[in-house]
C-alpha positions as CSV (number, residue, x, y, z in Angstrom):
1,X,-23.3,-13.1,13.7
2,X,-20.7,-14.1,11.3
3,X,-16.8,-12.7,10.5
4,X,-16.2,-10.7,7.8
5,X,-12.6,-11.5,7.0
6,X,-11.3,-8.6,4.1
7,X,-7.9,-8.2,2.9
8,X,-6.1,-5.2,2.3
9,X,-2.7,-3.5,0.9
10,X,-2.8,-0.9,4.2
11,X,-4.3,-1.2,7.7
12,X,-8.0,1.1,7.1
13,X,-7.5,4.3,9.6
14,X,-9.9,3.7,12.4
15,X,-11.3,6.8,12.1
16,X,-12.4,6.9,8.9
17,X,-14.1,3.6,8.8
18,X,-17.7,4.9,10.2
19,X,-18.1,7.2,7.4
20,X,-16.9,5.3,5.1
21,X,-19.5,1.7,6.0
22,X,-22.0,4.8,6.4
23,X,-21.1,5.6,2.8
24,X,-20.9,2.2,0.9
25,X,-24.7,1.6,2.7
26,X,-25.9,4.6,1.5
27,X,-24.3,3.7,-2.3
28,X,-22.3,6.5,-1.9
29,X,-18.6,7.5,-3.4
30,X,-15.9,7.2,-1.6
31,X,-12.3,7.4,-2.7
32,X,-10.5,4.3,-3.5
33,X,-8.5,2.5,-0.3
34,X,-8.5,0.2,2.7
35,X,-11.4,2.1,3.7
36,X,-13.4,1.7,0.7
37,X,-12.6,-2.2,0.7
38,X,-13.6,-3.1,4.1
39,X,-17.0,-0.6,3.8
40,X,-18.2,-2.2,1.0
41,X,-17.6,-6.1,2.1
42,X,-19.6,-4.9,5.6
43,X,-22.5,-3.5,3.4
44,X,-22.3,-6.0,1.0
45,X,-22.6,-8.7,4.4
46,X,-25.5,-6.6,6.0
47,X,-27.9,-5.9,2.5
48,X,-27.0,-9.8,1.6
49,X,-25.8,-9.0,-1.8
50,X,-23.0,-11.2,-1.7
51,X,-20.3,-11.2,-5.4
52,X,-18.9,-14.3,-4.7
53,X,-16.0,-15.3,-3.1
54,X,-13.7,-13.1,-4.7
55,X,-15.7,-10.1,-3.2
56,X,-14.0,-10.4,0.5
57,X,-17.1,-10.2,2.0
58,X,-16.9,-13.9,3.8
């Protein structure tokens, strides 16, 4: 198991941060924000489809 380390303007709202991984794994929408950010550098870290470093999945 590895760290994800993601940057972000605002701490994500714990509670929102289920839906929103559940989301970006699903390649569903979901509105712009620290939530968004961190969902899709933990799908992008569990499917293995990895941008390059810029993507703040590593």
């Amino acid at each position: 198991m590895t760290d994800i380390h993601v940057t972000v303007d605002a701490p994500p709202e714990p509670g929102l941060l289920r839906a929103a991984i559940e989301a970006a794994l699903a390649g569903r929408a979901w509105p712009d924000g620290p939530e968004a950010t961190v969902a899709r550098a933990v799908a992008e870290h569990v499917t293995g489809d990895h941008h390059g470093p810029g993507s703040g999945s590593c």
